[in-house]
Each structure stands twice: as C-alpha cells, then as structure tokens.
C-alpha positions as CSV (number, residue, x, y, z in Angstrom):
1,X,0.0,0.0,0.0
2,X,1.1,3.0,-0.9
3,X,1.8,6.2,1.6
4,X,-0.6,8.0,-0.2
5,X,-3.1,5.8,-0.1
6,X,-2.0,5.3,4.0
7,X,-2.1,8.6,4.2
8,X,-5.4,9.5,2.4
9,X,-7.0,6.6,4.7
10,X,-6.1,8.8,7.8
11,X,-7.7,11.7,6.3
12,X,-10.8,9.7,6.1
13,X,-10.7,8.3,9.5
14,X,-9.8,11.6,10.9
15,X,-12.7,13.4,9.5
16,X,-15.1,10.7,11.0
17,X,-13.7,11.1,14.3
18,X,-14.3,15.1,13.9
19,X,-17.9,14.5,13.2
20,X,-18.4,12.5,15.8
21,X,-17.1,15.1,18.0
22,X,-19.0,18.0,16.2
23,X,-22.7,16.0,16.7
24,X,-21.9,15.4,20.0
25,X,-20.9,18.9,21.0
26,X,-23.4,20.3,19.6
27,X,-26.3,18.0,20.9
28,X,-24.6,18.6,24.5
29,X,-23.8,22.1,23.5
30,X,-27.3,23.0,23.0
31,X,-28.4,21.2,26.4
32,X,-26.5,22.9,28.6
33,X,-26.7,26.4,27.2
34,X,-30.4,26.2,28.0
35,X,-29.7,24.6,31.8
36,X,-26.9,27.1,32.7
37,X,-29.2,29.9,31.2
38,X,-32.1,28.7,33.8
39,X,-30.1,28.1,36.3
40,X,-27.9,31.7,36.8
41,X,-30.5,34.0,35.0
42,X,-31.1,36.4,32.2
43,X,-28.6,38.9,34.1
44,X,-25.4,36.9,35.3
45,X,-25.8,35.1,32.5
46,X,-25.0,37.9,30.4
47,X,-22.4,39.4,33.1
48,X,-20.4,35.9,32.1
49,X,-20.4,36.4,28.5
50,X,-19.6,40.0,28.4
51,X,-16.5,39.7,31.1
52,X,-15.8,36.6,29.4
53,X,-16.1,37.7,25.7
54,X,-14.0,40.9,27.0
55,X,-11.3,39.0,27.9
56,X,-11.7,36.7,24.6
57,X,-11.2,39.3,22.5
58,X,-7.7,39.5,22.8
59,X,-7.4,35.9,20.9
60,X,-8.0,38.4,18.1
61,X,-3.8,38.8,18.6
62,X,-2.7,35.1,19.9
63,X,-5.4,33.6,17.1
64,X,-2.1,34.4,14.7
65,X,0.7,33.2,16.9
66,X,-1.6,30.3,17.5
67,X,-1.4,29.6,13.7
68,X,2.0,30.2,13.0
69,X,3.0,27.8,15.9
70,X,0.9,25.3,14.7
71,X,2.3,25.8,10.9
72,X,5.8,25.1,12.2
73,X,5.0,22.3,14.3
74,X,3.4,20.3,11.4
75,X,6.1,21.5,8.9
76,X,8.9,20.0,10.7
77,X,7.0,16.9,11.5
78,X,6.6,17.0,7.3
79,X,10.3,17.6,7.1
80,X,11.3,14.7,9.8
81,X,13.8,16.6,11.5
82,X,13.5,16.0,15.2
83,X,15.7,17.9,16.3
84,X,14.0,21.0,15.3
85,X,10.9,20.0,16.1
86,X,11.8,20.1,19.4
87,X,13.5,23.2,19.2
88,X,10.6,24.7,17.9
89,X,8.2,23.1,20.4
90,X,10.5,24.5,23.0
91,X,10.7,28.1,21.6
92,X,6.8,27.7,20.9
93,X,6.4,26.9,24.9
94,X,8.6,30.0,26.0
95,X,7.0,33.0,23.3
96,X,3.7,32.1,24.4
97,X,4.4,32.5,27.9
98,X,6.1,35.7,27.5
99,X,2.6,36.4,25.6
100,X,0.4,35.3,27.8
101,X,2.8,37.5,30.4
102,X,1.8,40.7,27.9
103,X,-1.8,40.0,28.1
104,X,-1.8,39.0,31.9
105,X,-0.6,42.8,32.6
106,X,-2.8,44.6,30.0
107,X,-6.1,42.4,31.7
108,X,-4.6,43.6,35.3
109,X,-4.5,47.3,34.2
110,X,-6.5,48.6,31.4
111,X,-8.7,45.3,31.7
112,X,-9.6,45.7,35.0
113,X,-10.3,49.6,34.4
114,X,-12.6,49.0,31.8
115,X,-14.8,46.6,34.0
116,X,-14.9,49.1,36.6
117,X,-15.3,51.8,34.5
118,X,-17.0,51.1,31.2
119,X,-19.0,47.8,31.9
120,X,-22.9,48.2,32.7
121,X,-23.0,45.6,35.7
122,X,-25.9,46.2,38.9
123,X,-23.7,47.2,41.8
124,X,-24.9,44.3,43.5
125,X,-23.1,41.8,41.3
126,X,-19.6,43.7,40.2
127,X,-18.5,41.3,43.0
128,X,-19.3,38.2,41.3
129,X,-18.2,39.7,38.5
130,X,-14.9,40.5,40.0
131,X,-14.3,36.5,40.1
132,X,-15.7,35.9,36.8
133,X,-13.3,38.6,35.6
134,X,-10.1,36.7,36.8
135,X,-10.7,33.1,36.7
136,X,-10.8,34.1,33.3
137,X,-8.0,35.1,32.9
138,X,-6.5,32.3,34.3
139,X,-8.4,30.1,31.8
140,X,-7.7,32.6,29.2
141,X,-3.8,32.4,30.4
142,X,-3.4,28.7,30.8
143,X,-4.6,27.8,26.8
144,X,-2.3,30.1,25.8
145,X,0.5,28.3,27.6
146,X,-0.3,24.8,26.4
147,X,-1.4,25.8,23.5
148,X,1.9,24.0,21.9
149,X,0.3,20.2,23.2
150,X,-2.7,20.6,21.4
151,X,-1.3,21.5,18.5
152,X,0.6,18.9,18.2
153,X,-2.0,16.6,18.7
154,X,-3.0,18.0,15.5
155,X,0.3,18.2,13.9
156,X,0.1,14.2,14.9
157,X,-3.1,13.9,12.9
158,X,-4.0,12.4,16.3
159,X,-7.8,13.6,15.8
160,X,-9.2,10.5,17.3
161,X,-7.7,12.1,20.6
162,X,-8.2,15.6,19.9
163,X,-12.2,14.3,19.3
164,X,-12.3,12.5,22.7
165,X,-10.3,15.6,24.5
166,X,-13.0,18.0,23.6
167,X,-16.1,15.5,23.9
168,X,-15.0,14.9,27.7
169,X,-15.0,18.7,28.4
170,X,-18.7,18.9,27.2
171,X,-19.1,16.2,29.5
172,X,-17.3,18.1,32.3
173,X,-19.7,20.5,31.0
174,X,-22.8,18.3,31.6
175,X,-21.7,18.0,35.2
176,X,-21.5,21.6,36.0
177,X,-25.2,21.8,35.1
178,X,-26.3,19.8,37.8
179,X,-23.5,21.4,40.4
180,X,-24.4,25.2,39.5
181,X,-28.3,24.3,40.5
182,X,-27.4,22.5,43.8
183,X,-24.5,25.3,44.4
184,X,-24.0,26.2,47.9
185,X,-22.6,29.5,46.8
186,X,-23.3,32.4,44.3
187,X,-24.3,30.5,41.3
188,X,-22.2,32.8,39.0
189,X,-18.9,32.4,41.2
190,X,-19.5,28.9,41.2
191,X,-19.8,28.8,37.5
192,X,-16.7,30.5,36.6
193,X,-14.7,28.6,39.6
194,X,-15.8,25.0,37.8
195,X,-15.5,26.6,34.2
196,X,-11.7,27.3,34.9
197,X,-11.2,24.0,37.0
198,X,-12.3,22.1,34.0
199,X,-10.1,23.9,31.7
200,X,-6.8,23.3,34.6
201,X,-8.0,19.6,34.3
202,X,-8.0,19.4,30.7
203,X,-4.9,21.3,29.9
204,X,-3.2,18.5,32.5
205,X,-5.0,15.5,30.2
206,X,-3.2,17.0,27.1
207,X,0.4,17.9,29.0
208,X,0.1,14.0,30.0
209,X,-0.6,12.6,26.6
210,X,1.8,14.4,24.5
211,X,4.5,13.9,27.0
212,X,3.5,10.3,26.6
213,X,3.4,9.9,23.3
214,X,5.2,12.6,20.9
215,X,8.9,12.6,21.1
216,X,9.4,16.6,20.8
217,X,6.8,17.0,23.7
218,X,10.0,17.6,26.3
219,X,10.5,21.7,27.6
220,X,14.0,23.1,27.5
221,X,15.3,26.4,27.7
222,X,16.6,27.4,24.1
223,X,16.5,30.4,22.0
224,X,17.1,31.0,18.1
225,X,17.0,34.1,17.0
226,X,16.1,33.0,13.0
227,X,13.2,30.3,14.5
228,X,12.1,33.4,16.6
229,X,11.9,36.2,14.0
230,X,10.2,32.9,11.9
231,X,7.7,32.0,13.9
232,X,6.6,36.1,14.7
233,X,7.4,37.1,11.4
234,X,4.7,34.4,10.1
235,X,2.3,35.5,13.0
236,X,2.7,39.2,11.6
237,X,1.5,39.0,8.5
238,X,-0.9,36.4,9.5
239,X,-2.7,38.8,12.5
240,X,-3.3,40.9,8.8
241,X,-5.8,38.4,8.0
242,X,-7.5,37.5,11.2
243,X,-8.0,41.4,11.3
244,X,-9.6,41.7,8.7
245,X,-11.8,38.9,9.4
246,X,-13.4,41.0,12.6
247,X,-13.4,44.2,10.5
248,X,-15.0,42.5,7.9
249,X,-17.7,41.1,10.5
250,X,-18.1,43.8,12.9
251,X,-17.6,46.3,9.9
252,X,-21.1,44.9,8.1
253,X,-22.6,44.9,11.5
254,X,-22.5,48.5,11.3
255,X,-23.2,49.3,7.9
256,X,-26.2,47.4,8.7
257,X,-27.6,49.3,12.2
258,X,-26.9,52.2,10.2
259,X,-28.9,51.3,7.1
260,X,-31.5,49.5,9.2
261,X,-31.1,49.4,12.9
262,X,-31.5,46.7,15.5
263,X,-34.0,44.8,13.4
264,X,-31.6,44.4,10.6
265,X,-29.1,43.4,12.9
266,X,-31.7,41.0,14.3
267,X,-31.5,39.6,11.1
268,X,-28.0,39.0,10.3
269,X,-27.5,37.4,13.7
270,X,-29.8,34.4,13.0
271,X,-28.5,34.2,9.5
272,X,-24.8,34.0,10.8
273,X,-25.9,31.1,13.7
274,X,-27.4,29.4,11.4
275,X,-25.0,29.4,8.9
276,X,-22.4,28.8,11.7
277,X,-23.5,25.8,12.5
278,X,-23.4,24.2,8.9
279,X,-20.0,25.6,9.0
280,X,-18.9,23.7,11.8
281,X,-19.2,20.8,10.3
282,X,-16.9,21.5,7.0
283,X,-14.5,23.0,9.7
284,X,-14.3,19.4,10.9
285,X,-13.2,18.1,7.5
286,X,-10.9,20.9,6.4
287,X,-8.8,20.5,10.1
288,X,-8.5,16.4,8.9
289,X,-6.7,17.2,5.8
290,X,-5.2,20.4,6.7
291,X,-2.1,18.9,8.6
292,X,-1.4,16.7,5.3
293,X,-1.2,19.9,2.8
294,X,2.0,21.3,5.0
295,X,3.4,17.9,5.3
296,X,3.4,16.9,2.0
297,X,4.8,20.8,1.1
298,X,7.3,20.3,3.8
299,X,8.7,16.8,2.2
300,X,8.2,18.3,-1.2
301,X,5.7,15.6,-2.4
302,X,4.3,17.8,-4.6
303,X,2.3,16.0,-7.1
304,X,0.0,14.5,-3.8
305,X,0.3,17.8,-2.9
306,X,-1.6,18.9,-5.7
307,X,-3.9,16.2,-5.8
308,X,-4.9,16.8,-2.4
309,X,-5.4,20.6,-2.9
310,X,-8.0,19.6,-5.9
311,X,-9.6,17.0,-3.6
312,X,-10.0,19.1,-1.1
313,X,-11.3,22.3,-2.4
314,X,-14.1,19.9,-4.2
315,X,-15.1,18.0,-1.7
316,X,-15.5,20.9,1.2
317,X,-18.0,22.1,-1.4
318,X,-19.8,19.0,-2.0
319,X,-19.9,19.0,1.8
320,X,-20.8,22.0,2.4
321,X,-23.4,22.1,-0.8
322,X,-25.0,19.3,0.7
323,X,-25.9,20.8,3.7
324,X,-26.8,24.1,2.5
325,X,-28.7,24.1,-0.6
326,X,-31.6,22.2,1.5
327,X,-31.7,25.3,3.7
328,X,-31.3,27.8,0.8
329,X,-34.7,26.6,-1.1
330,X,-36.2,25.9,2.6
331,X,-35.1,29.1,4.8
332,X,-38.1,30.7,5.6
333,X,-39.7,27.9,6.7
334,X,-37.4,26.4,8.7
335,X,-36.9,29.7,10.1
336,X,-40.6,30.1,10.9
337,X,-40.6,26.7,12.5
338,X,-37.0,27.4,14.6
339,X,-38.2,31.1,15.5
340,X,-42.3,31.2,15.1
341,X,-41.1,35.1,13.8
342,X,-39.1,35.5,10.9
343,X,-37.2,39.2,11.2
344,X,-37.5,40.8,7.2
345,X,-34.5,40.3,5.3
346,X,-33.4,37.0,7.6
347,X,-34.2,34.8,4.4
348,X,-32.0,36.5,2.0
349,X,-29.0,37.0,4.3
350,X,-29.0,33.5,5.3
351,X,-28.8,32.6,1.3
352,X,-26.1,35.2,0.6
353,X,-24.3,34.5,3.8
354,X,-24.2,30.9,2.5
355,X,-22.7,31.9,-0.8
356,X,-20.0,33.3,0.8
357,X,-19.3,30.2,2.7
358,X,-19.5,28.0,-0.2
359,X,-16.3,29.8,-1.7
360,X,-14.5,30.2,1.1
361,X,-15.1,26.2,1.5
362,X,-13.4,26.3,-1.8
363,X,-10.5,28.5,-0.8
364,X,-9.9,26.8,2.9
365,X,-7.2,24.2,1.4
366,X,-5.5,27.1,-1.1
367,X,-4.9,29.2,1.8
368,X,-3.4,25.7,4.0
369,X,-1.0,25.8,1.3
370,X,-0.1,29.3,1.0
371,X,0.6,29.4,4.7
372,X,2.6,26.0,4.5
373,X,5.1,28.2,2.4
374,X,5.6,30.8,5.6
375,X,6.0,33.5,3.4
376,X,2.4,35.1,3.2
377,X,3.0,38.8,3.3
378,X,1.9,39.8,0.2
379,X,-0.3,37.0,0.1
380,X,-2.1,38.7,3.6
381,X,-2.3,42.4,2.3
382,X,-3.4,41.3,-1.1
383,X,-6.5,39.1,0.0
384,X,-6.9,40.9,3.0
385,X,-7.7,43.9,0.7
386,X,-9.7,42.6,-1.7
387,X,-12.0,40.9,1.3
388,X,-11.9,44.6,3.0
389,X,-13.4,45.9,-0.5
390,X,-16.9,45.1,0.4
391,X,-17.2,47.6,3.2
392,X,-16.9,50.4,1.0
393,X,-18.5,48.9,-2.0
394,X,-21.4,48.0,0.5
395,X,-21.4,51.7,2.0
396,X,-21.6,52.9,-1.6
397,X,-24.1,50.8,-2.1
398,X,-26.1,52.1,1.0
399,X,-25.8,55.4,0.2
400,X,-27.0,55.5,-3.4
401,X,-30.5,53.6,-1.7
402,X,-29.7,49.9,-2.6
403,X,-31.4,47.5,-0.3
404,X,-29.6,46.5,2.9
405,X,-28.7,42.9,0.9
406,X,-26.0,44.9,-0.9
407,X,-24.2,44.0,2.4
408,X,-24.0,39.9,2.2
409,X,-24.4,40.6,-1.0
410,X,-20.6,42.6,-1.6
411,X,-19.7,40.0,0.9
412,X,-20.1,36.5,-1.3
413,X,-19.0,39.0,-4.4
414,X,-15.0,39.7,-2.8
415,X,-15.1,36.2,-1.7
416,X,-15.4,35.0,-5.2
417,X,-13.2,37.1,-6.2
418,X,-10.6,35.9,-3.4
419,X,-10.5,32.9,-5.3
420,X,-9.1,34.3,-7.9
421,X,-6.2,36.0,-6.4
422,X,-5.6,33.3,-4.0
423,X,-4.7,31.1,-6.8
424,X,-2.4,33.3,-8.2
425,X,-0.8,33.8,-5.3
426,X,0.6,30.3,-5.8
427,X,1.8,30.5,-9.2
428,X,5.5,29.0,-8.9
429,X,5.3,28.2,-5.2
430,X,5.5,24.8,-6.4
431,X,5.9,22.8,-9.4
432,X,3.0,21.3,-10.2
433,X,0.6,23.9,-9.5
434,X,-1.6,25.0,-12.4
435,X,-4.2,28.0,-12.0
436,X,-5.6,26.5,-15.1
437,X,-6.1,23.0,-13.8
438,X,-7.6,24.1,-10.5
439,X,-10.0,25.9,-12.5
440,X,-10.7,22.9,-14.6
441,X,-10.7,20.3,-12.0
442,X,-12.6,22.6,-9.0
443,X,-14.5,25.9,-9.8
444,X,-16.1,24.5,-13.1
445,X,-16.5,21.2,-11.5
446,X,-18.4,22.8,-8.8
447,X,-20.4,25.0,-10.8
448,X,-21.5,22.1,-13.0
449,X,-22.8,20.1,-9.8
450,X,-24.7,23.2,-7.9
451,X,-26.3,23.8,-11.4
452,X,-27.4,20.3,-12.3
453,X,-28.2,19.8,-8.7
454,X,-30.5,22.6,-8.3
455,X,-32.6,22.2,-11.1
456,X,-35.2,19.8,-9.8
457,X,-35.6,21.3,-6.2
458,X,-36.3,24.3,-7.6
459,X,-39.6,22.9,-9.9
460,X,-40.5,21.5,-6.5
461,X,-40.1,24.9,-4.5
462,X,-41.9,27.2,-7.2
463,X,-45.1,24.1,-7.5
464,X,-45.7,23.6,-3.7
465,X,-46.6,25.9,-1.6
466,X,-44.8,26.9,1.6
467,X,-44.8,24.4,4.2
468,X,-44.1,20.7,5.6
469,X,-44.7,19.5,2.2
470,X,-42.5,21.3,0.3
471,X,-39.8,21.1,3.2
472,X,-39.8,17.2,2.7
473,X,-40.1,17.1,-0.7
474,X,-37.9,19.9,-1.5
475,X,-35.1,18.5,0.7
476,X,-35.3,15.2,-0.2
477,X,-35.3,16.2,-3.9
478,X,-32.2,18.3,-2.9
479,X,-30.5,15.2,-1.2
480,X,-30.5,13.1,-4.1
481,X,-29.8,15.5,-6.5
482,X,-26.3,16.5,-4.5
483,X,-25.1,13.2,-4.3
484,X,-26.0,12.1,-7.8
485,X,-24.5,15.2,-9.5
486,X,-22.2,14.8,-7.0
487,X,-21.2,11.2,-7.7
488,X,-21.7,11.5,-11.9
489,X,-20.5,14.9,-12.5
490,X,-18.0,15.7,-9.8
491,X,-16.1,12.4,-9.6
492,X,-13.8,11.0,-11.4
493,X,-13.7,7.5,-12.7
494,X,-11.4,6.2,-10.1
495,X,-13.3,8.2,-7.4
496,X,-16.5,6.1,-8.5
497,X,-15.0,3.2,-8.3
498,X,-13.9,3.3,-5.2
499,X,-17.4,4.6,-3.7
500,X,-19.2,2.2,-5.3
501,X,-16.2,-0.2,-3.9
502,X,-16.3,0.8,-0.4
503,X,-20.6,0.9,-0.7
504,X,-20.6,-2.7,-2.3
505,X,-18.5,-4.0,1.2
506,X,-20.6,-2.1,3.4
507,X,-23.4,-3.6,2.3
508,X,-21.9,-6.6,2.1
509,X,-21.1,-6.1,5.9
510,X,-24.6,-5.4,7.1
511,X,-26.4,-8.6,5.2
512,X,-24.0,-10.5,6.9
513,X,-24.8,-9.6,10.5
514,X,-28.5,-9.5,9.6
515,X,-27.8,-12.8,8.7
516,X,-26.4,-14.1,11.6
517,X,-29.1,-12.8,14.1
C-alpha cells in the first residue's frame, strides 16, 4: 500500500472522528446552554459572557501566533527533523508564555479599568463579576501556555484524541449543570470557579498525553534568534488576515444598524448562527486534511500535494453544498418553525451568507497551502484587501438607496473574487501547481454540480406551496440530487470506483450480520 493511499485513509478516519465530535458537541452544546441559562438568570448570564467575551477578545492577537506555531510544528514533523521539532516546540512553549505575560498585565491594568469603568453591571453583582473577571483570565492564560500540546496533537493527525479531548469537556460541561443548580454558593462564582477547573483539568490530560506519546513533547530552555523572527514574522502577517476577518464582520454589522437598525441586525444574527452551524461541520473536515497539505509541502511531495489541494477544495464544497442548498430553497420555513417570527430580510442574508461560505469552502485548502510556504506577506495584504473591498462597495451601495442585501451581497461578491487571487498567489510556489487545472478540475467542476443539482428542487419549491410539504419534498429532492450530481458529474472514474467499492463491502457487511441474528 502506498503512503498516499495510507495517508489519504487517515484523512478519512480523521474526518469521521471530527464528526463524531461535532454532533456530540453540539447535541450537549445546546443542552446545557439552555440549563446554565435557567439556572444563573437572564442577568449573570450575560455578566459571564460580556466579562468573558472581553477577555476573549484579545485571541484576536494570539489567534495568529496560535497559527503560526501550529504551521511550524506540522512543517517540521513533514520535514522529519527531530531535532528542530523540538526546538521549535521549545521556543513555541517560551513566546507564548512571554505572551500570555503581555496580556496578563494589560487584563490587570487597562482590563480591569474597563470593568470598573466602562461595563454596565448592577452594583450588587460587580462582585461576582470581579471573580468571573479573573478566573478568566486564568483560563484565558493557561490555553495560551499549552497551547503547543494541542497542537501537536494535531500536527500528529491524532484527531481520534483531539475528538475524545473535547467530547470529555462537554461532559465536564454536563456535570456543572447539575453542580451550578445545587451550588452552595453564588451560582455565578461557582460557575466560573468550575469553568476554569475544568479547563486546569483538561490542559493537564493533554500535557500527560503528549509527553507520553510525541517525542518533541520535552520543555527546554533554548532560544534561536532566525526560529524566533520565523515563527513572529509568520504570525505578523498572519494577525493581517485574522484582522480583517473581525473588521469585515463587525464592519457589516455596522453598515447594517446604520442602514436599518437593531432589526436588521436581528436579522443577520440568526442568519450567521445558522450558517455557523453548517459551517462547523466543514471546519471538521478541512482540520483532517489540513495537517497533510504542510506535510506533503514540507517533504516536497508535490504532485500528492496537488492532488490533495484539488480533492479538497471539491469535496469541502460538496460537503458543504449538501448541507446548504436544503436550507437555501427551505429558509423561511425552517426559520418560521426554529423562530415562530421571521425578522425581514433574515431569508435573503441566510442565502447570501451561504454563498460566501461555499467559496471560502473552496478557498480553505489554497490558503493551507499558501501558509505552508511561511511566506504570506503579500499573500495577507493582497487578500486581505480585496476581502476589505466590500465595506466600502457596501457603503456605496447604502448610500446610493440599494437595499440592505448589498451588504452579504458585496460580501459573497469579494469572496469570489478571493478565489481568484488566492490562486495566483501560488503560481510557482510549487511545481505542479496549475491555476488553469484548478480551474478545470474545482470551480467548473463545482459549478456544474450546484447547477445540475439545483434544477429539480427548484420545480419542486416554485409548485408547492410553503410548508411541511415542500420542506420534505424539496429537501429530499435536494438530497439526491447532491449526491447524484455529485457522484456522476463531480467524480472521477477512479473516485466512482472506489465509492461504489467501499458501498458494495458495506453492504456486504450489514447482510451478513443480519444474517447471523
């Protein structure tokens, strides 16, 4: 057997294990969001989340160290050199505790000002809020410091673990439900004591493992100057992006309260949770693969290299497409059934919203690669320009008495377009690269499925009238569609032979132990 073939298999199982964790978080997820919102109250409730979110928000600047660490972890493990890997594990341990020594002082100064200060809490509970405020911190803090053992977990490909990791902390999770309504104490105090001792416990379960199991997974005190300016360097440019991101988001958040206050906003929240969600669950196939694409950069394999980019990019659309084209035909009822009120304009941003995700699904393994390479500075201000376009095109847009979709609308449009450069920006990164065949092989591939695909749901959505009808009919019509557009238009030969392979022994499988019992 091949290593590609070995290596593709733990792709597969990797992305399995992810969904497994995603459907379990989010069935638990949901469960004890309503609980712990019972339990402490409308108001401490939201005293947690804004202290919380406040102190969050500064994984706006470690979100791009966090990546960059991660990058050089799996591109050493690509390049087999142990020895640097643990160098670079080392050096990853010691800048994020001089990091997390940064933020600890600006939380303790202007942090601690700004909840005194700035922050509508009832008198009464600026106490409790006091604790909520630093046990935080010291959650906040501690994943910063270990954030080098999970992300070698990942650099591992070790999802199976990663999966079970995270499923036990929503089962930690579980158990604080039933302490916080039994507490003995301030329910909020209690909350954010339990929150951080889960996350102490936790971070110890991954120091454990990875000290166990990966090599490199051993602290020592060692500094390189050309690994430092690296691994910052990378982060750098990188923090370009993720800024752009939250301007992009919160940006359009504004545009809209301007264009059509707090019921327009309304609206783009539930469109963005719902779309979230769907998202979540790409996310979980993209992070399977992802390691692979700097691996195979990193040992220069670059004709699987480029296989995997066109496999990827296709199939976190068909994914995705799967998912959302259902809910695109479908939104307003399935709003109205979710919400009993559907805000105006919900429907359309949820569709739009979704159009953007579909090429960024596309994008997702292009931008793995692109990374891989560490040198992303003009790949950052490039992209993150063209992304940034749609706030003044939307603005524009606004002003000249365009309806508020322009928004999601110039959104999906300089995502598209992202596309385009992104591709570019790999043009002689590596040999086998071809704009032209990505084209070929992913974007009119793509294009060809959601076409074909849609044709038939969309007789079904104009003839029936709104409601449980159309829902089933519609979304079972979209179902088989997908995966028959999917499977005759978006495969290859060899990729239908091996599905129809793989079905053939499943089934094979299942008669069997019907057969025994």
């Amino acid at each position: 057997m091949s290593q590609e073939v070995t290596n593709n298999k733990k792709i597969a199982r990797n992305a399995v294990a992810l969904y497994f964790r995603m459907i379990v978080m989010m069935v638990i997820g949901l469960f004890t969001s309503r609980i712990i919102l019972n339990a402490l109250g409308v108001t401490d409730f939201g005293i947690y989340n804004v202290v919380g979110g406040f102190v969050a928000m500064f994984s706006l600047v470690s979100s791009s160290l966090t990546s960059s660490i991660g990058r050089s972890l799996t591109f050493e493990l690509g390049r087999g050199d142990m020895e640097r890997l643990k160098k670079t594990f080392s050096m990853s341990i010691i800048i994020m505790m001089g990091f997390s020594l940064i933020i600890l002082i600006l939380l303790e100064t202007i942090g601690l000002w700004y909840l005194n200060n700035k922050m509508v809490i009832p008198p009464d509970r600026m106490y409790a809020a006091h604790w909520c405020f630093q046990l935080s911190i010291v959650t906040f803090i501690l994943g910063l410091v270990n954030m080098p053992y999970s992300s070698s977990i990942i650099s591992h490909e070790r999802m199976d673990i990663y999966a079970y990791f995270t499923i036990l902390d929503a089962i930690f999770k579980l158990v604080i439900c039933y302490a916080i309504m039994n507490s003995p104490i301030d329910r909020l105090i209690m909350y954010a004591i339990l929150l951080c001792l889960i996350n102490v416990v936790n971070q110890c379960i991954y120091v454990i493992f990875c000290k166990r199991k990966f090599e490199e997974c051993t602290f020592h005190w060692v500094y390189d100057k050309t690994m430092f300016k690296s691994l910052f360097g990378f982060a750098g440019w990188n923090f370009i992006g993720c800024s752009a991101a939250v301007l992009r988001t919160q940006g359009a958040t504004l545009l809209l309260n301007w264009a059509g206050g707090p019921v327009v906003n309304a609206a783009n929240g539930v469109a963005n949770n719902i779309c979230t969600i769907v998202q979540r669950f790409v996310d979980s196939f993209t992070q399977a693969f992802n390691p692979q694409i700097t691996k195979r950069y990193a040992a220069q394999e670059y004709d699987s290299l480029m296989k995997l980019l066109l496999f990827g990019s296709r199939y976190s659309y068909y994914l995705l497409f799967v998912l959302a084209l259902p809910i695109m035909f479908n939104a307003h009822f399935i709003l109205y059934i979710w919400l009993g009120i559907v805000p105006d304009h919900t429907v359309s941003f949820t569709r739009w919203i979704i159009v953007f995700m579909l090429a960024e699904a596309v994008s997702r393994p292009i931008i793995t690669a692109k990374n891989a390479t560490g040198e992303i500075r003009n790949y950052q201000i490039i992209v993150g320009g063209i992304l940034l376009t749609m706030l003044p095109l939307s603005y524009l847009g606004l002003k000249f008495g365009l309806p508020v979709e322009i928004v999601p609308i110039c959104n999906a449009a300089t995502a598209c377009t992202a596309i385009i450069a992104r591709m570019c920006m790999l043009n002689g990164v590596f040999p086998t690269w071809s704009s032209m065949v990505f084209i070929k092989k992913v974007l009119l591939n793509v294009l060809m499925v959601s076409a074909i695909a849609s044709a038939l749901p969309f007789l079904s959505f104009i003839y029936f009238d709104k409601g449980w009808i159309n829902l089933i009919v519609t979304s079972l019509l979209c179902l088989v569609c997908s995966l028959l557009s999917i499977y005759y238009v978006g495969c290859d030969k060899q990729e239908r032979e091996m599905i129809l392979s793989k079905t053939l022994l499943y089934v094979g499988k299942l008669k069997s132990k019907i057969g025994k019992r």
